[in-house]
mmJSON file of the N, C-alpha and C atoms, coordinates in Angstrom:
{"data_MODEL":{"atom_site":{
"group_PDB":["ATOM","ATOM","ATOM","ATOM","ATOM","ATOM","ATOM","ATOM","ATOM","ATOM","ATOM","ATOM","ATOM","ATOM","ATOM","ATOM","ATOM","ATOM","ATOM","ATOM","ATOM","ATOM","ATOM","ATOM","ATOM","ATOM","ATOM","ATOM","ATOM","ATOM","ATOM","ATOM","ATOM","ATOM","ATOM","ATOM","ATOM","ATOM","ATOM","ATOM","ATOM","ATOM","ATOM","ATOM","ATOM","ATOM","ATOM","ATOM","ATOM","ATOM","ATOM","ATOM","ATOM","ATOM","ATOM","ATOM","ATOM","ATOM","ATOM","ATOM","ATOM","ATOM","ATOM","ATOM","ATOM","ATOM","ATOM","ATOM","ATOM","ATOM","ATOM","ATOM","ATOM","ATOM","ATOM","ATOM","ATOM","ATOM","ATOM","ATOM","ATOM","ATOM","ATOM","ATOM","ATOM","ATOM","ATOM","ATOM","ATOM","ATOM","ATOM","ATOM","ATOM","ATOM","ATOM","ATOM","ATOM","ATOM","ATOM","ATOM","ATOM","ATOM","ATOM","ATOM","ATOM","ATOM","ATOM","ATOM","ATOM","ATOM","ATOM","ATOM","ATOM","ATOM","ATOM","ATOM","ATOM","ATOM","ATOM","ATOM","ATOM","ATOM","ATOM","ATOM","ATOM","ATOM","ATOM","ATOM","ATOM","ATOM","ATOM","ATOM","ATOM","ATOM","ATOM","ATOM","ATOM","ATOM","ATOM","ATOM","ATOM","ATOM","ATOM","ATOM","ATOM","ATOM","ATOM","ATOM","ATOM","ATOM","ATOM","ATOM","ATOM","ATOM","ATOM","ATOM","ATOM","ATOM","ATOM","ATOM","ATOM","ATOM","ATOM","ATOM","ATOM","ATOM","ATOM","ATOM","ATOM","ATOM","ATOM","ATOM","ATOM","ATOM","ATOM","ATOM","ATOM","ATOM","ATOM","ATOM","ATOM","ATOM","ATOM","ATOM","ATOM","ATOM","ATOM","ATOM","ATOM","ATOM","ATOM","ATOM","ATOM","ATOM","ATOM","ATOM","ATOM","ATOM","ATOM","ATOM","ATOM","ATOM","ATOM","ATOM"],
"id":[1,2,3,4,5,6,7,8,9,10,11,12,13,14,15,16,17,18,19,20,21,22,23,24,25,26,27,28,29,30,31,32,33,34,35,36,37,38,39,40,41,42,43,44,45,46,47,48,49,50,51,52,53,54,55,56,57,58,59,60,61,62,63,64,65,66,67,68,69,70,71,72,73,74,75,76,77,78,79,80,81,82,83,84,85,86,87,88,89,90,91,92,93,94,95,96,97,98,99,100,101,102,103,104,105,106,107,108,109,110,111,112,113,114,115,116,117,118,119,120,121,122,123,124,125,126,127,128,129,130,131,132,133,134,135,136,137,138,139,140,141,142,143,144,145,146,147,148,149,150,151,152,153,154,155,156,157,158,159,160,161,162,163,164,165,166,167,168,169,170,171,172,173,174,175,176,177,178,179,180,181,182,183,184,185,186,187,188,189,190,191,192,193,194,195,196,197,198,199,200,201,202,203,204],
"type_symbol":["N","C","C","N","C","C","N","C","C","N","C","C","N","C","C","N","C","C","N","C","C","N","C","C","N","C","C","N","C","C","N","C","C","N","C","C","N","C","C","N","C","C","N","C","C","N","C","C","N","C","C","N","C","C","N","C","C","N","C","C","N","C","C","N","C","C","N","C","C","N","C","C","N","C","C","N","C","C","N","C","C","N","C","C","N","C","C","N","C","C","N","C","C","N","C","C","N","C","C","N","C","C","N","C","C","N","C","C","N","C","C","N","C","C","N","C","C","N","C","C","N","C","C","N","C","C","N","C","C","N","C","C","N","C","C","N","C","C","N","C","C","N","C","C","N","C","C","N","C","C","N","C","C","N","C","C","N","C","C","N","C","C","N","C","C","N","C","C","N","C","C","N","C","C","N","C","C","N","C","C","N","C","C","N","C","C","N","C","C","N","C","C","N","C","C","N","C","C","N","C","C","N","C","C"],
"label_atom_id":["N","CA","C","N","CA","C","N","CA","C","N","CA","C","N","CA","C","N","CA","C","N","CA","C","N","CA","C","N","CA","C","N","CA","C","N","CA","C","N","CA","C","N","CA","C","N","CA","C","N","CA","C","N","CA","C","N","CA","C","N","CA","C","N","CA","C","N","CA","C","N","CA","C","N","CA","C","N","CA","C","N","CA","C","N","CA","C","N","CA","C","N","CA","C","N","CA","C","N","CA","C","N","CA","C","N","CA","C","N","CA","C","N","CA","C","N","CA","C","N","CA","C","N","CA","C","N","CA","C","N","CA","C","N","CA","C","N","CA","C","N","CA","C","N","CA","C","N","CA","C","N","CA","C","N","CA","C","N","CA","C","N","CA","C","N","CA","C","N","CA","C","N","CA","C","N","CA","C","N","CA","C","N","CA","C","N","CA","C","N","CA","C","N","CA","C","N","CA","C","N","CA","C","N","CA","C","N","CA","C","N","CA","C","N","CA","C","N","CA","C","N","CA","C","N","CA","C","N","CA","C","N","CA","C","N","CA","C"],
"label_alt_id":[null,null,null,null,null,null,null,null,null,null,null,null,null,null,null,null,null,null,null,null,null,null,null,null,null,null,null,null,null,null,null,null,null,null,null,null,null,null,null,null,null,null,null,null,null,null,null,null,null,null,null,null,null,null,null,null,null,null,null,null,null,null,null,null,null,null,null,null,null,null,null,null,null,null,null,null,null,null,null,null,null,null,null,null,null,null,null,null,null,null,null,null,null,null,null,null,null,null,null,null,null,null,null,null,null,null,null,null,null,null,null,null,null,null,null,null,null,null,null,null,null,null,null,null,null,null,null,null,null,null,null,null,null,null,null,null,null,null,null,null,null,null,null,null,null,null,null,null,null,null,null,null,null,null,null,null,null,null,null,null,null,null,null,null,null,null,null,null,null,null,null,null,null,null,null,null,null,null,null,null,null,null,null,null,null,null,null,null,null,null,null,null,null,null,null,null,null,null,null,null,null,null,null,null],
"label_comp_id":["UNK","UNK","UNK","UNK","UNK","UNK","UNK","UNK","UNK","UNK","UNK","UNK","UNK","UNK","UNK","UNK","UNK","UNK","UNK","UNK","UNK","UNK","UNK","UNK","UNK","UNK","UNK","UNK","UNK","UNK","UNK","UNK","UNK","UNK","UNK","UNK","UNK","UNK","UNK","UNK","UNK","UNK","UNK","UNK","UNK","UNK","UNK","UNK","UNK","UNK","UNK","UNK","UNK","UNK","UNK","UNK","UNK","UNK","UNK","UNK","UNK","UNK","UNK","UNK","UNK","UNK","UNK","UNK","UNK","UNK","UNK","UNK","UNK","UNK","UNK","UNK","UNK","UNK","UNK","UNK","UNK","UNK","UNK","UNK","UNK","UNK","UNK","UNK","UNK","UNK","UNK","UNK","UNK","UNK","UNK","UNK","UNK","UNK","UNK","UNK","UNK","UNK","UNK","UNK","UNK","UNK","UNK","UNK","UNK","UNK","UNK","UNK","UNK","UNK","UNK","UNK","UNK","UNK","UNK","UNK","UNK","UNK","UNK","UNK","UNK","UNK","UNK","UNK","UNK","UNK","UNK","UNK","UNK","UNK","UNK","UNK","UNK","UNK","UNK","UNK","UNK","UNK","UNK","UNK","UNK","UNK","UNK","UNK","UNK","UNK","UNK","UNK","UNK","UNK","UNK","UNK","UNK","UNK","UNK","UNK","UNK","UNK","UNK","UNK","UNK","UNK","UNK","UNK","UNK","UNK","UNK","UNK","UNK","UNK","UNK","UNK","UNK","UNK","UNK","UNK","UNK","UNK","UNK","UNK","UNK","UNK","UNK","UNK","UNK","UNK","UNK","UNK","UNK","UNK","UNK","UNK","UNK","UNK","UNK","UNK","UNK","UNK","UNK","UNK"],
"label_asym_id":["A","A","A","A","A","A","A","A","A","A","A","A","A","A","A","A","A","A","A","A","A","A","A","A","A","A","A","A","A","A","A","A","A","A","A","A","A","A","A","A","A","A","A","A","A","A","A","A","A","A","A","A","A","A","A","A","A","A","A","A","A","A","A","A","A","A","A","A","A","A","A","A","A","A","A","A","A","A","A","A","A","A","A","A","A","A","A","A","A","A","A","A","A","A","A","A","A","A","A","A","A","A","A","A","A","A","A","A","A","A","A","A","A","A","A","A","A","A","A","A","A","A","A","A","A","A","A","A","A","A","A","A","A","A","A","A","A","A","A","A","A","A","A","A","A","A","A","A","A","A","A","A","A","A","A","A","A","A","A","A","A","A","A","A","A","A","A","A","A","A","A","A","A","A","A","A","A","A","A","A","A","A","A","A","A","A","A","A","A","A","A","A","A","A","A","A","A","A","A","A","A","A","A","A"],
"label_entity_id":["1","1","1","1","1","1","1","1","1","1","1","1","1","1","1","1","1","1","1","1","1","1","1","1","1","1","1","1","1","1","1","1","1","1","1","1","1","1","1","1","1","1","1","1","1","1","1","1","1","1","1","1","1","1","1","1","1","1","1","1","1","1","1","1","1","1","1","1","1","1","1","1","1","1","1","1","1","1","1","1","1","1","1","1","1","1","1","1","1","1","1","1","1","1","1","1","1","1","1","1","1","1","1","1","1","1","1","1","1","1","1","1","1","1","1","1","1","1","1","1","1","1","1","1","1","1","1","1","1","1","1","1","1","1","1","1","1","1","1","1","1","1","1","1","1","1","1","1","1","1","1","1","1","1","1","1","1","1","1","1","1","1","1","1","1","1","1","1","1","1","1","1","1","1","1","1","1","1","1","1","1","1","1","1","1","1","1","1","1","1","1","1","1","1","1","1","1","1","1","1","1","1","1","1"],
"label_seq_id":[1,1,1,2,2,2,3,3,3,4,4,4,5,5,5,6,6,6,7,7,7,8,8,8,9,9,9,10,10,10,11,11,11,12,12,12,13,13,13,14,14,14,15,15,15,16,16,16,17,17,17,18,18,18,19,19,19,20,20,20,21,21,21,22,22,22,23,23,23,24,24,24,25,25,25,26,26,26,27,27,27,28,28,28,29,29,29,30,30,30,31,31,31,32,32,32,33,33,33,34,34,34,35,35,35,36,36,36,37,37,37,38,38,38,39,39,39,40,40,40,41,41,41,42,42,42,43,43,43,44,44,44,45,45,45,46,46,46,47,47,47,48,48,48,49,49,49,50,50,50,51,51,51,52,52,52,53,53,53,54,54,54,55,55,55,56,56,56,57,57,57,58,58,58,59,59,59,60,60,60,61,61,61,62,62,62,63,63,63,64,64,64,65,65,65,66,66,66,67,67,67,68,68,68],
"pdbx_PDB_ins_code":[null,null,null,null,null,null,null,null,null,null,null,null,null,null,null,null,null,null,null,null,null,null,null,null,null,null,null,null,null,null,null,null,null,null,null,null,null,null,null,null,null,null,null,null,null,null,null,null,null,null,null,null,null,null,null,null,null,null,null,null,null,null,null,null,null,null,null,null,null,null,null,null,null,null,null,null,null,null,null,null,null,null,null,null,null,null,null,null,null,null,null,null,null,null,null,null,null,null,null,null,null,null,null,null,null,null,null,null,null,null,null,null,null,null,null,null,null,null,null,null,null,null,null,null,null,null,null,null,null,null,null,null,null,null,null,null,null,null,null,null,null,null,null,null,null,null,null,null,null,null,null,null,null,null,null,null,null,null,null,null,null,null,null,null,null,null,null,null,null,null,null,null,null,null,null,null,null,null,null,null,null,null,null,null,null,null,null,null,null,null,null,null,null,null,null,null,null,null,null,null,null,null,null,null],
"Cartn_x":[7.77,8.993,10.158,11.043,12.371,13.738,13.897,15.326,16.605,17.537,19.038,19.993,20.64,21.791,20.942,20.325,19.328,18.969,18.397,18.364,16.953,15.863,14.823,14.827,14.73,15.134,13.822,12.739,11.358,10.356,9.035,8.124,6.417,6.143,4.726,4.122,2.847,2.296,2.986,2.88,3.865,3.13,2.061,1.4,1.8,1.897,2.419,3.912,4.64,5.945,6.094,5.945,5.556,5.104,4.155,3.753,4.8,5.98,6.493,8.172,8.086,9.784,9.266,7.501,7.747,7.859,8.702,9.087,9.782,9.303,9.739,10.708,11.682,12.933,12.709,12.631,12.553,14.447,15.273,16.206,15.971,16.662,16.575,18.131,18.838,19.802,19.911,20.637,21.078,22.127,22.251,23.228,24.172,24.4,25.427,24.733,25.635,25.061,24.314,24.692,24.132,22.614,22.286,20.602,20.391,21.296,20.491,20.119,20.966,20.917,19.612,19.316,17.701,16.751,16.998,15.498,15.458,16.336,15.946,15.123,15.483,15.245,13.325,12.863,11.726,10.629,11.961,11.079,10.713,11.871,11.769,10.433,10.355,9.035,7.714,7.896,6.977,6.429,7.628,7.7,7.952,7.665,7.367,8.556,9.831,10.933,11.822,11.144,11.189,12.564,13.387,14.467,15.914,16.761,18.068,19.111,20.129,20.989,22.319,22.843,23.668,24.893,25.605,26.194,25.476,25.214,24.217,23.273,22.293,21.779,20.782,19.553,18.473,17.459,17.076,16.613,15.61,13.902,13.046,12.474,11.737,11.365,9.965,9.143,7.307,7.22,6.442,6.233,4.979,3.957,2.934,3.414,4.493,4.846,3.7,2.538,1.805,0.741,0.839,-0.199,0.919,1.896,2.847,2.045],
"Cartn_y":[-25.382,-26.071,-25.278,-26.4,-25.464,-25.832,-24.749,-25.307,-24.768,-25.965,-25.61,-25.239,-24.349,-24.83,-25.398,-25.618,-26.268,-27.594,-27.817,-29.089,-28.965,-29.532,-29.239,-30.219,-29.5,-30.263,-30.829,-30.08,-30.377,-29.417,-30.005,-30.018,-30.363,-29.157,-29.087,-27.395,-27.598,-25.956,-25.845,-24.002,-23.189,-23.802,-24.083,-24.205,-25.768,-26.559,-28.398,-27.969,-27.53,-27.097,-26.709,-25.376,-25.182,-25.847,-26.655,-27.68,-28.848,-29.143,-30.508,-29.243,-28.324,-27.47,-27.555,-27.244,-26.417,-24.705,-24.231,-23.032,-22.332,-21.298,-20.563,-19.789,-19.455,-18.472,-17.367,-16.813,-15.074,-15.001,-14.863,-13.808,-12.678,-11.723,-10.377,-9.924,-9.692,-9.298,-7.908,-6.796,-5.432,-4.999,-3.802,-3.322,-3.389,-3.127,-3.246,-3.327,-3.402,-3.661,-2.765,-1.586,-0.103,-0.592,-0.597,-0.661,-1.972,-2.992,-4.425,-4.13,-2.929,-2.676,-1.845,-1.281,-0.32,-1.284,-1.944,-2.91,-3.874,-4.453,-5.487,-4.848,-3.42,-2.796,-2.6,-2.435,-1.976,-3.616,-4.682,-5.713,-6.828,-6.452,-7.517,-7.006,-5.523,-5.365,-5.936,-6.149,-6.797,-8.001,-8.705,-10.432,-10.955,-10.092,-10.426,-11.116,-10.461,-10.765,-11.958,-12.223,-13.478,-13.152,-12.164,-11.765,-11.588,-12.036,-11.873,-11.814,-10.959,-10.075,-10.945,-11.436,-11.857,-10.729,-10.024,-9.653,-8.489,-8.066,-7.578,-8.482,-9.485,-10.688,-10.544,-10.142,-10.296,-11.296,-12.629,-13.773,-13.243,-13.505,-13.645,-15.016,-15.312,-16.827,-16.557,-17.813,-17.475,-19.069,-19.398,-20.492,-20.933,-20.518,-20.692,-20.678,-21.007,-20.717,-20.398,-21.198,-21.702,-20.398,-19.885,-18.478,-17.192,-17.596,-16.06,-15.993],
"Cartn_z":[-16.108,-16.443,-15.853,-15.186,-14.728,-16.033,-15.653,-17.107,-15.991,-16.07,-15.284,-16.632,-16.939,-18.095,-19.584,-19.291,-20.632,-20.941,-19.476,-19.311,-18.096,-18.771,-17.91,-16.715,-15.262,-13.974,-12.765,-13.744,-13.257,-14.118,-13.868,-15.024,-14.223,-14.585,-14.111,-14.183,-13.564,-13.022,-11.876,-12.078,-10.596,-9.835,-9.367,-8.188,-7.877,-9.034,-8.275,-8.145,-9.191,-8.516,-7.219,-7.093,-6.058,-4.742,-4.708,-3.285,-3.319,-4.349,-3.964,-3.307,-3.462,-2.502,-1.324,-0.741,0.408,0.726,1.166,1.277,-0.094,0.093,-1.316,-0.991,-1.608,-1.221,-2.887,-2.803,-4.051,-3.65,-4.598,-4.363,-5.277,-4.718,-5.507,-5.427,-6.372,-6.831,-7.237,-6.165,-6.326,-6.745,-7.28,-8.108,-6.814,-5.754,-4.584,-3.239,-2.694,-1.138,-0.473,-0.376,-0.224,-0.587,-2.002,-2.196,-1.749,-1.61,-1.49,0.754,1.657,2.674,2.904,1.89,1.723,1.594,0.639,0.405,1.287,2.192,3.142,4.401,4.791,5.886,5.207,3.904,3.741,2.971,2.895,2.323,3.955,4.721,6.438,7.01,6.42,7.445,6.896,5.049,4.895,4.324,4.426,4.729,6.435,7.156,8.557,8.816,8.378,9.123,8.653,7.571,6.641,5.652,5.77,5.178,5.555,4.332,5.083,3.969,3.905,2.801,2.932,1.952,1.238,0.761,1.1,0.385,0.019,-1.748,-2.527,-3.099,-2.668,-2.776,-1.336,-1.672,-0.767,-0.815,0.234,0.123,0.987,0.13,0.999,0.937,2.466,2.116,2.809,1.879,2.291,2.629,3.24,4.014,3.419,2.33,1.72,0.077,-0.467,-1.926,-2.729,-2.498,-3.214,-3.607,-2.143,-2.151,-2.945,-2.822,-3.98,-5.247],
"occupancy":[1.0,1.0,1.0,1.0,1.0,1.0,1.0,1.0,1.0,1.0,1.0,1.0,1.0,1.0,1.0,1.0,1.0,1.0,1.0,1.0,1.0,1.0,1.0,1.0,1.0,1.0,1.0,1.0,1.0,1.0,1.0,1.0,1.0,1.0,1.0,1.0,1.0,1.0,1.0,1.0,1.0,1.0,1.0,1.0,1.0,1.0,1.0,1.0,1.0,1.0,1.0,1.0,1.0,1.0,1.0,1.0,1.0,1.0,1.0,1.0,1.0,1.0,1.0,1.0,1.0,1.0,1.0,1.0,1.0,1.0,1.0,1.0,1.0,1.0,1.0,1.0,1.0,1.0,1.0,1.0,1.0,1.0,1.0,1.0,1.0,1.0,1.0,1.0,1.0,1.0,1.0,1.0,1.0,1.0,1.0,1.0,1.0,1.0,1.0,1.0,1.0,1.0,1.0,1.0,1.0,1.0,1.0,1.0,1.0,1.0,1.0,1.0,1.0,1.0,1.0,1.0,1.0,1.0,1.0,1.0,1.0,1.0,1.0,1.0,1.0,1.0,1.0,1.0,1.0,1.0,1.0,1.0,1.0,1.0,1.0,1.0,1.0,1.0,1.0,1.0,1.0,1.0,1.0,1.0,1.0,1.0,1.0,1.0,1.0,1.0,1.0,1.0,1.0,1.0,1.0,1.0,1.0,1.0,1.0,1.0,1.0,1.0,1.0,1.0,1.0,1.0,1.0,1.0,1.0,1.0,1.0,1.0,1.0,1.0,1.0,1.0,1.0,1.0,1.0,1.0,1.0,1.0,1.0,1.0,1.0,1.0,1.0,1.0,1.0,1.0,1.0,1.0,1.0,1.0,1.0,1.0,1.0,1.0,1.0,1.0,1.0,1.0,1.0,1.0],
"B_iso_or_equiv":[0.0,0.0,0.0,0.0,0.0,0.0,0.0,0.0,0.0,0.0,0.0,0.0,0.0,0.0,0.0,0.0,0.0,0.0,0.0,0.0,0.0,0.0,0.0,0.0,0.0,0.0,0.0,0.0,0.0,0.0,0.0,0.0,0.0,0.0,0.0,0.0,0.0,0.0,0.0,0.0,0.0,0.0,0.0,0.0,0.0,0.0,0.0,0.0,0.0,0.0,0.0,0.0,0.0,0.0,0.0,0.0,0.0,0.0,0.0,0.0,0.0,0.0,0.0,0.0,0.0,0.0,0.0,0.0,0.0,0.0,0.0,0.0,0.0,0.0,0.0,0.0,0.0,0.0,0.0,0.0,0.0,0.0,0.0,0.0,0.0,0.0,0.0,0.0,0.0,0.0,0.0,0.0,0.0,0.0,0.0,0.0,0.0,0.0,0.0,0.0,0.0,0.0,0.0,0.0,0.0,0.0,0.0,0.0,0.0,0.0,0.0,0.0,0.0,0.0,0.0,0.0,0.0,0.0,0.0,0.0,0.0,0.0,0.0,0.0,0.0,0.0,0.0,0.0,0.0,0.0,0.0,0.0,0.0,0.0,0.0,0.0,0.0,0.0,0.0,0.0,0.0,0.0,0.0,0.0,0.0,0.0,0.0,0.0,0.0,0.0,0.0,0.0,0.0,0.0,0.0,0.0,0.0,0.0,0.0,0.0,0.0,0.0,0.0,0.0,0.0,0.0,0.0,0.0,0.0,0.0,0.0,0.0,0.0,0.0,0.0,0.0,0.0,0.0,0.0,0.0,0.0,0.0,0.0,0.0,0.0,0.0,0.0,0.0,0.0,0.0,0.0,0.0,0.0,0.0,0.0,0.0,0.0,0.0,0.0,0.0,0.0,0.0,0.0,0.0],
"pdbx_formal_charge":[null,null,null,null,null,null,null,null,null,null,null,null,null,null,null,null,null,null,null,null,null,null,null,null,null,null,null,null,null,null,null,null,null,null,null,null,null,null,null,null,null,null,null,null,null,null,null,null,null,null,null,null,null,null,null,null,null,null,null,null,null,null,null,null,null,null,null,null,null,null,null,null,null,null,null,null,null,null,null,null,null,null,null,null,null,null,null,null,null,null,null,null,null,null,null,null,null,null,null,null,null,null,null,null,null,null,null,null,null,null,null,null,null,null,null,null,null,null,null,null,null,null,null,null,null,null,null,null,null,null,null,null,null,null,null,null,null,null,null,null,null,null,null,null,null,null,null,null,null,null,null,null,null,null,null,null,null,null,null,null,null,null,null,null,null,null,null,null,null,null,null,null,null,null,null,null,null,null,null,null,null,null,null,null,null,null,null,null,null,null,null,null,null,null,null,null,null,null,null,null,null,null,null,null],
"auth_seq_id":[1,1,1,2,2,2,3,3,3,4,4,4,5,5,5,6,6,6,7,7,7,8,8,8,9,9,9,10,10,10,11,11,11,12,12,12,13,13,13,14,14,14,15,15,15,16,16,16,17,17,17,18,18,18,19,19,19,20,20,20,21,21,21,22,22,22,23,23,23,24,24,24,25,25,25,26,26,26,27,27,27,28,28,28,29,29,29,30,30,30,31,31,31,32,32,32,33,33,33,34,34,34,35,35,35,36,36,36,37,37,37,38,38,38,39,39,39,40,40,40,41,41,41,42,42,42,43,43,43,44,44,44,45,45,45,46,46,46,47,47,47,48,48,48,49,49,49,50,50,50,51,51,51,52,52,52,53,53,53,54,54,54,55,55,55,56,56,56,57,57,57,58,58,58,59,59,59,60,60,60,61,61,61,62,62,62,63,63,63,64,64,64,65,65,65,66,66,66,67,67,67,68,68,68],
"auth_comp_id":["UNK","UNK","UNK","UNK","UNK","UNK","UNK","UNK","UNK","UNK","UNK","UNK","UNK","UNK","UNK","UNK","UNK","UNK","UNK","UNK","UNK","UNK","UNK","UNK","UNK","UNK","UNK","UNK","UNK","UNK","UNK","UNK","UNK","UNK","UNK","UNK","UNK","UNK","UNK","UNK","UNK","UNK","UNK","UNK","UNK","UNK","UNK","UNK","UNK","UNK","UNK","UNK","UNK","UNK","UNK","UNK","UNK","UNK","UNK","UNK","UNK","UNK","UNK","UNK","UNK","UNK","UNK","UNK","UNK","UNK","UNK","UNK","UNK","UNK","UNK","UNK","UNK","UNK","UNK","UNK","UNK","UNK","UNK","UNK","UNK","UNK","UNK","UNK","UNK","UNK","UNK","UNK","UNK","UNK","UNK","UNK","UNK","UNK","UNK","UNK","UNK","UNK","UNK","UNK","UNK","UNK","UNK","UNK","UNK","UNK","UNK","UNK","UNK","UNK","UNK","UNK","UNK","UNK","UNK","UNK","UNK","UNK","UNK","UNK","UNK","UNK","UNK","UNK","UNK","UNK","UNK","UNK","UNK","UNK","UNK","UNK","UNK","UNK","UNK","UNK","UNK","UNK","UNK","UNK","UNK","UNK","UNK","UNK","UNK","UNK","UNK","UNK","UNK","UNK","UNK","UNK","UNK","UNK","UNK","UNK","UNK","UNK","UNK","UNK","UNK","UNK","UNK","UNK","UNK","UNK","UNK","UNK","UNK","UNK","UNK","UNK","UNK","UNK","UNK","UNK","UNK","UNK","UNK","UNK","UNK","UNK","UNK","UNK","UNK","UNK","UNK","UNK","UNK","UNK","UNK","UNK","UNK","UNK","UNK","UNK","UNK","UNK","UNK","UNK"],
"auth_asym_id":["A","A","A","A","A","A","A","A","A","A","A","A","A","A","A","A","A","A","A","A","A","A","A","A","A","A","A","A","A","A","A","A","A","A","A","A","A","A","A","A","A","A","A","A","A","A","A","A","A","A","A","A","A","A","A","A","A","A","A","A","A","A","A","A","A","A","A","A","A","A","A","A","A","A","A","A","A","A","A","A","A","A","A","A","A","A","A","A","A","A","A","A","A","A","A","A","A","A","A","A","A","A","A","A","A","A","A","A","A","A","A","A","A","A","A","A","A","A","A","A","A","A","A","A","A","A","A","A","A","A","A","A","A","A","A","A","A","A","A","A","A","A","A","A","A","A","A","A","A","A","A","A","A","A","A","A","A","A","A","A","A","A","A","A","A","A","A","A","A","A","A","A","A","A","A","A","A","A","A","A","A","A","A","A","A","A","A","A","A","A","A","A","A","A","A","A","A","A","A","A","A","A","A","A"],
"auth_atom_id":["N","CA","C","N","CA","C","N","CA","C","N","CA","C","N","CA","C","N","CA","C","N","CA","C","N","CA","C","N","CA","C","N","CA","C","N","CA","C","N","CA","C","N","CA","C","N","CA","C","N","CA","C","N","CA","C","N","CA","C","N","CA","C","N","CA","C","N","CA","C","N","CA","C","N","CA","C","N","CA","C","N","CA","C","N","CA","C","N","CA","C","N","CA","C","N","CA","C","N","CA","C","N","CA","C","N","CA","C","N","CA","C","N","CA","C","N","CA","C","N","CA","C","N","CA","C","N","CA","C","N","CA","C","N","CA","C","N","CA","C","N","CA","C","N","CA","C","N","CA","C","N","CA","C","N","CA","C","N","CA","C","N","CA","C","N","CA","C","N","CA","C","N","CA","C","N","CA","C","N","CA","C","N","CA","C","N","CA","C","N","CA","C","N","CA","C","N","CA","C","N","CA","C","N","CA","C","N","CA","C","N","CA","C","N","CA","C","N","CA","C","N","CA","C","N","CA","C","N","CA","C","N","CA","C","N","CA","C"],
"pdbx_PDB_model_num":[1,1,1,1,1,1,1,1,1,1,1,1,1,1,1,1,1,1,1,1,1,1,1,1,1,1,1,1,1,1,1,1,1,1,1,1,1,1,1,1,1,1,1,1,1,1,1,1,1,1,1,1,1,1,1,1,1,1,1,1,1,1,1,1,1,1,1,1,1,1,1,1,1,1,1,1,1,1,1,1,1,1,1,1,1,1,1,1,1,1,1,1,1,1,1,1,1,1,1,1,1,1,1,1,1,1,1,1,1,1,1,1,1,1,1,1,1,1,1,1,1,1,1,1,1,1,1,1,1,1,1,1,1,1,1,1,1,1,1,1,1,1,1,1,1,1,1,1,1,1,1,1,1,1,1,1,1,1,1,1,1,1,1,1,1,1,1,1,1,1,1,1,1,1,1,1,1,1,1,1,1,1,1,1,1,1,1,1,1,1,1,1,1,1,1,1,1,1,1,1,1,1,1,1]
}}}
């Protein structure tokens, strides 16, 4: 179940969730840019490049959601 605000916006298992997005995006949210500039340099190498920094806001995206 997804809940927006408190208002459920879809409803199922992660895995049917999951297959009706497609691509999965993870953000990860750092105390500042500095660490969110560390963890992209050590998470790009291992999401195969699949990463990209926001600010302090690091977005990885997997092309298999289903396999996370």
């Amino acid at each position: 179940m997804v809940v927006d605000r408190g208002k459920v916006i879809a409803d199922g298992t992660p895995a049917a969730l999951k297959s009706r997005l497609g691509n999965t995006v993870t953000e990860l949210g750092m105390g500042d840019v500095q660490e969110a500039a560390r963890a992209e340099g050590l998470v790009s190498a291992l999401a195969g490049g699949r990463s990209e920094r926001d600010g302090a806001t690091l977005r990885i995206t997997s092309e298999d959601g289903r396999g996370c």
